[in-house]
C-alpha positions as CSV (number, residue, x, y, z in Angstrom):
1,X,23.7,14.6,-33.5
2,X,21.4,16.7,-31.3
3,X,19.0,14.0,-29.9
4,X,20.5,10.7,-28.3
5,X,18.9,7.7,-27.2
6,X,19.9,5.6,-24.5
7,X,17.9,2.9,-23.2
8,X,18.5,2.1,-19.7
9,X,18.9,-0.9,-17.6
10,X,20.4,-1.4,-14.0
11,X,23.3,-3.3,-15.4
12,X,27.0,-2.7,-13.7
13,X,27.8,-2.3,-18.2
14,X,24.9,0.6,-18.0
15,X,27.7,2.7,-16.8
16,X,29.7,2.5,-19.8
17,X,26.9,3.1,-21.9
18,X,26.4,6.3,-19.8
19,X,29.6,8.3,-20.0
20,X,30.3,7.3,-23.6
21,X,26.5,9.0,-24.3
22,X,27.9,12.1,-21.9
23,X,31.0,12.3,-24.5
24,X,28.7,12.4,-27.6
25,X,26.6,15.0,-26.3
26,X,29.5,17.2,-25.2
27,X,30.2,17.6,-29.1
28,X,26.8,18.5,-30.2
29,X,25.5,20.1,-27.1
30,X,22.7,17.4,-27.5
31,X,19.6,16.3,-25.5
32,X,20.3,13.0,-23.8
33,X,17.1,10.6,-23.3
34,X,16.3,7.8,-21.6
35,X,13.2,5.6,-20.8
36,X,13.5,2.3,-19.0
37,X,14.7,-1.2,-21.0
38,X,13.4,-4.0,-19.6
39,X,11.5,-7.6,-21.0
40,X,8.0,-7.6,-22.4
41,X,6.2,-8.7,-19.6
42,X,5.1,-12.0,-21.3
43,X,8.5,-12.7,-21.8
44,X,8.7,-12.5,-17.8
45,X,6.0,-14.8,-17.4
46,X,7.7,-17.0,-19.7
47,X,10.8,-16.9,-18.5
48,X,10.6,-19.4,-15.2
49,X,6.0,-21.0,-16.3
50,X,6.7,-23.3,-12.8
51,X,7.9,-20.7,-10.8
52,X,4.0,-19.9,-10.2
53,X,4.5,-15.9,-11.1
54,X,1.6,-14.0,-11.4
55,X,0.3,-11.3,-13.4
56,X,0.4,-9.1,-10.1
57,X,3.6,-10.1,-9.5
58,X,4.8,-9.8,-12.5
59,X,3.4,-5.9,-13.1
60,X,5.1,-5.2,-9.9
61,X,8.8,-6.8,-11.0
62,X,8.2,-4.7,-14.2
63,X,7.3,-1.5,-12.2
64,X,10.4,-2.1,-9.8
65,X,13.1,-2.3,-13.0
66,X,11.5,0.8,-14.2
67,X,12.1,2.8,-11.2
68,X,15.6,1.4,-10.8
69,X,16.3,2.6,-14.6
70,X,15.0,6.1,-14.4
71,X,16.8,6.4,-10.3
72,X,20.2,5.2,-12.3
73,X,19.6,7.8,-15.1
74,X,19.0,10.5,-13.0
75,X,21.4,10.1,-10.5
76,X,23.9,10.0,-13.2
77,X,23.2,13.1,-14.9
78,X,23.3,14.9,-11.7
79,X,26.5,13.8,-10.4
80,X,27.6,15.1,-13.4
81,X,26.3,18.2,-13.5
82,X,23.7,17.6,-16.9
83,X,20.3,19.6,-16.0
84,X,17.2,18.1,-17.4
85,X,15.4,19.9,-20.3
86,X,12.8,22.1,-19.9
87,X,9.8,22.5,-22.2
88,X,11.7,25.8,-24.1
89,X,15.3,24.5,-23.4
90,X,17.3,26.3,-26.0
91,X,19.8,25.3,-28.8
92,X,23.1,24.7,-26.6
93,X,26.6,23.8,-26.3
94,X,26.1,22.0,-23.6
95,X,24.2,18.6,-23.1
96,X,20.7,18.1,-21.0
97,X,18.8,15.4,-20.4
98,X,14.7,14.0,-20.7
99,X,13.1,10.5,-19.3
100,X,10.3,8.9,-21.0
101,X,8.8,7.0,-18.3
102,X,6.0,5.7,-20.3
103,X,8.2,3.4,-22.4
104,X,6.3,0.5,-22.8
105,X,8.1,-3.1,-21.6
106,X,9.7,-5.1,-24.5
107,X,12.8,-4.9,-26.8
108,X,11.1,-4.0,-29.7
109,X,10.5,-0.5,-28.8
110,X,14.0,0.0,-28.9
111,X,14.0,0.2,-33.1
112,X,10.7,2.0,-33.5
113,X,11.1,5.2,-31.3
114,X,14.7,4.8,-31.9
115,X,13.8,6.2,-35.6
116,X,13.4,9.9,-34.3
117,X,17.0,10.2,-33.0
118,X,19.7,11.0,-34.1
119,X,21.7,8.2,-32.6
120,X,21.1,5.4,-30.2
121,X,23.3,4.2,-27.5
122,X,24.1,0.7,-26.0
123,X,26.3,-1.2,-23.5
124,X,27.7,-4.0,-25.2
125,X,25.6,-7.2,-25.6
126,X,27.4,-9.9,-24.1
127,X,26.6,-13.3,-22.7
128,X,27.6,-13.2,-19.2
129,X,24.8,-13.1,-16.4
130,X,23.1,-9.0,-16.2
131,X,25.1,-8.6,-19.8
132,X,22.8,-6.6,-22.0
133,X,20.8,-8.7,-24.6
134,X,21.6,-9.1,-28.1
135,X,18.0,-8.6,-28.9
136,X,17.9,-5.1,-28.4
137,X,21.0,-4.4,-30.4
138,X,18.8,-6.1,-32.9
139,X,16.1,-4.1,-32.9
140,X,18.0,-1.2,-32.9
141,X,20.3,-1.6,-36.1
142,X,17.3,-3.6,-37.9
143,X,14.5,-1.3,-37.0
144,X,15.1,2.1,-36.2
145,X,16.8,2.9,-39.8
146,X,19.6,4.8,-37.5
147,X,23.0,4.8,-36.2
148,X,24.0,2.8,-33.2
149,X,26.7,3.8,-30.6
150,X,28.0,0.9,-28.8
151,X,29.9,1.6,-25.6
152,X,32.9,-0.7,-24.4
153,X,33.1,-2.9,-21.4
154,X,35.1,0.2,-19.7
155,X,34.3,3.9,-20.2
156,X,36.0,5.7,-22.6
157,X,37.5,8.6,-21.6
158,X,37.5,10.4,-25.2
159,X,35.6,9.7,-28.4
160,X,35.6,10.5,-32.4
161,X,39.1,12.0,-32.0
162,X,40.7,9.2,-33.7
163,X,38.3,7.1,-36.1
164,X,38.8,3.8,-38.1
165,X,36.4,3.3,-41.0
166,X,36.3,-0.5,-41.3
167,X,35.8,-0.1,-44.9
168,X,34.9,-3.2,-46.7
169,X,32.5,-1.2,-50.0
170,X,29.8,-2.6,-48.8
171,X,25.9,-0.8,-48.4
172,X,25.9,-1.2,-45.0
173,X,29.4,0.2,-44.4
174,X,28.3,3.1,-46.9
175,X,25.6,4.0,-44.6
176,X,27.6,3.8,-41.4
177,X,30.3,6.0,-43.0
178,X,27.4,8.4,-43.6
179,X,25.8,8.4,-40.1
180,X,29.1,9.1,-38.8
181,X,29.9,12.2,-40.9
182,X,29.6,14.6,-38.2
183,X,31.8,12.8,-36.2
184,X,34.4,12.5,-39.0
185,X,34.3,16.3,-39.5
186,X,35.4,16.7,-36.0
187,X,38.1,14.2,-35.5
188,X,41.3,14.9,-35.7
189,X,42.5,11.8,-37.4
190,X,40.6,9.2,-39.6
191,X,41.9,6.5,-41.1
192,X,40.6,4.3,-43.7
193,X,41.1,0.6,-43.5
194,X,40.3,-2.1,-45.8
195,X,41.3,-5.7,-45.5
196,X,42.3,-8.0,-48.4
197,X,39.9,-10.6,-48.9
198,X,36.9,-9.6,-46.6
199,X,35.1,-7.0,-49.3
200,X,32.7,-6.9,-51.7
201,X,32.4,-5.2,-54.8
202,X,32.2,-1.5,-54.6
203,X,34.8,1.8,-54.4
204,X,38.0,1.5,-53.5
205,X,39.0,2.8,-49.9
206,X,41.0,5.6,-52.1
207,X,37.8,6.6,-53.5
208,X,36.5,6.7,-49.9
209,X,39.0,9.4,-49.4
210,X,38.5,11.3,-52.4
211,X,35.1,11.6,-51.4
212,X,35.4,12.7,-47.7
213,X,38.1,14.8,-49.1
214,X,35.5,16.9,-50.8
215,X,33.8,17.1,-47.2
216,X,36.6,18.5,-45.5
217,X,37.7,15.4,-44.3
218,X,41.3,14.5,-45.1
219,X,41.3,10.4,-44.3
220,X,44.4,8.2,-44.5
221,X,44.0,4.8,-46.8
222,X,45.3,1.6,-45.2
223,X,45.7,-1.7,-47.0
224,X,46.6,-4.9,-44.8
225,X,46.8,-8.2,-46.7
226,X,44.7,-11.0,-44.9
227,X,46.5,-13.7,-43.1
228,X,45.4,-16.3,-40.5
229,X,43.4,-13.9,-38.1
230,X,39.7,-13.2,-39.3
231,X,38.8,-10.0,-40.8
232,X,37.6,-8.7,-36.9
233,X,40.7,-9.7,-35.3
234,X,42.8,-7.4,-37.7
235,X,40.4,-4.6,-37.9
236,X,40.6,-4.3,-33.6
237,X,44.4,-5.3,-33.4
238,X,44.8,-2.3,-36.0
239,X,42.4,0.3,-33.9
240,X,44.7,-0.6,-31.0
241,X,48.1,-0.2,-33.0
242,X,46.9,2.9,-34.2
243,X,45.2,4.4,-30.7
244,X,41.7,5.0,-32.2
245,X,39.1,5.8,-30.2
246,X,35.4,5.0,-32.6
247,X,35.8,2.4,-35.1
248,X,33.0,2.7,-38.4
249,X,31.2,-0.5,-38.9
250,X,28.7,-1.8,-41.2
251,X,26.6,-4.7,-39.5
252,X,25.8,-7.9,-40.9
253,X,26.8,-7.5,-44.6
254,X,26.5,-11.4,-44.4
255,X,23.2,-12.5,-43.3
256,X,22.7,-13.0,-39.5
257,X,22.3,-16.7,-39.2
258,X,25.2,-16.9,-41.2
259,X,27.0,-14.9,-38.7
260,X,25.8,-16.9,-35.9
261,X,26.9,-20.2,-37.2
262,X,30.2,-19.5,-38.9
263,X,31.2,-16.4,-37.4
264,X,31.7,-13.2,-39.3
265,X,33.4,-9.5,-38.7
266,X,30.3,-7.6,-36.8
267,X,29.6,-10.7,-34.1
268,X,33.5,-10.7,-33.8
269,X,33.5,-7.0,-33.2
270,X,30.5,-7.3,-30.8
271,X,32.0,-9.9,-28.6
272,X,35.8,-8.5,-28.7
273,X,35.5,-4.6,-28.8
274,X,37.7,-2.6,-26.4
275,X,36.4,0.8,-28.0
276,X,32.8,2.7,-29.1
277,X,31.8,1.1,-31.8
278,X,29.2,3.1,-34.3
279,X,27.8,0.4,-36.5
280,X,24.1,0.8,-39.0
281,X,22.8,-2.1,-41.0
């Protein structure tokens, strides 16, 4: 995991976002960049038609959130110590940084330069006022074809030492469990957890095990028998029990709308995680 992509925001959860990219980078000695998230500019015009905005004024809102971005980004990697990459910047053990400041405005640009990286990083969408918006979690599991970090409300202070793979044998949770493989190989606990009732049809969480085995990873098996909490609730009550700091997800092995109108593990997860979460679709 050598390149990392965090789009940035002045949010107060940007923060989070931050340090827990910080902590990935410090394993991989990896380059940390950033450009500046904010709406498509015809989304700002849409967003208030009678407040009489104008094209002018809206360019100049746009320019304003880009500068905040990159000044938070920056700032950030200088008060801790992360010098910025240079055009010959070695392989290294340690982390540096880059800033696209050409990013064009809009949400889907998250997914498609996302696809060059190696990971991508997010604060946690949420639906409070300043909260960062679901739609760019969207774009960036749907489109990008990569792994996506998300942070918790709080920074973490370590991460990847102790992982739960949610495992539930789905496709989705397959390639999540493969995206995270580097991680795995470094933790020094991982623990396999698979909840009666809320899988599909696939290998066996033991099989799971086998299989990292063979990768140098030697992962504990946990069965827990479904009762009244959902799926989610269990799977975060048991990260807690257990002191894990990454839980492996698979998003949206039911379809979205599904998810949005009955509920479902991932949007559980997204609205109730205390921990990084690395989830791919």
């Amino acid at each position: 995991m050598k390149t990392i992509l965090v789009p940035t925001e002045r949010i107060p959860a940007m923060a989070a976002a931050l340090d827990t990219a910080l902590l990935l980078a410090q394993k991989f000695g990896s380059c940390i960049e950033g450009f500046p998230l904010r709406p498509a500019i015809a989304d700002m015009m849409a967003m208030d038609p009678d407040a009489g905005l104008t094209m002018l004024t809206v360019k100049e809102n746009d320019a304003e959130m880009a500068r905040q971005a990159e000044d938070l980004f920056r700032n950030f990697m200088q008060s801790h110590g992360v010098p910025p990459r240079v055009a010959e910047t070695p392989a290294s053990s340690a982390p540096f940084w880059s800033w696209l400041g050409a990013a064009p405005s809009g949400h889907d640009f998250v997914g498609s330069y996302g696809r060059v990286f190696d990971a991508i990083v997010l604060a946690r969408p949420g639906e409070e006022w300043q909260s960062p918006a679901m739609a760019t979690l969207e774009s960036a599991l749907f489109d990008s074809g990569r792994p996506v970090l998300i942070a918790s409300p709080t920074s973490p202070t370590t991460l990847a030492t102790n992982v739960l793979i949610a495992w539930n044998c789905s496709t989705e949770q397959a390639r999540a469990t493969g995206f995270a493989m580097p991680l795995l190989k470094r933790a020094e606990r991982v623990t396999i957890l698979t909840v009666e009732g809320a899988t599909v049809a696939g290998p066996s969480g033991g099989e799971l095990a086998r299989s990292l085995g063979m990768n140098g990873i030697a992962a504990k098996t946990l069965t827990v028998a479904a009762d009244k909490r959902s799926a989610g609730e269990i799977i975060l009550a048991k990260a807690k029990e257990l002191g894990c700091d990454l839980v492996v997800k698979g998003a949206y092995t039911q379809s979205r709308l599904r998810q949005m109108i009955f509920g479902g593990t991932t949007r559980h997860i997204l609205a109730h995680a205390r921990l990084p979460v690395l989830m791919a679709h």
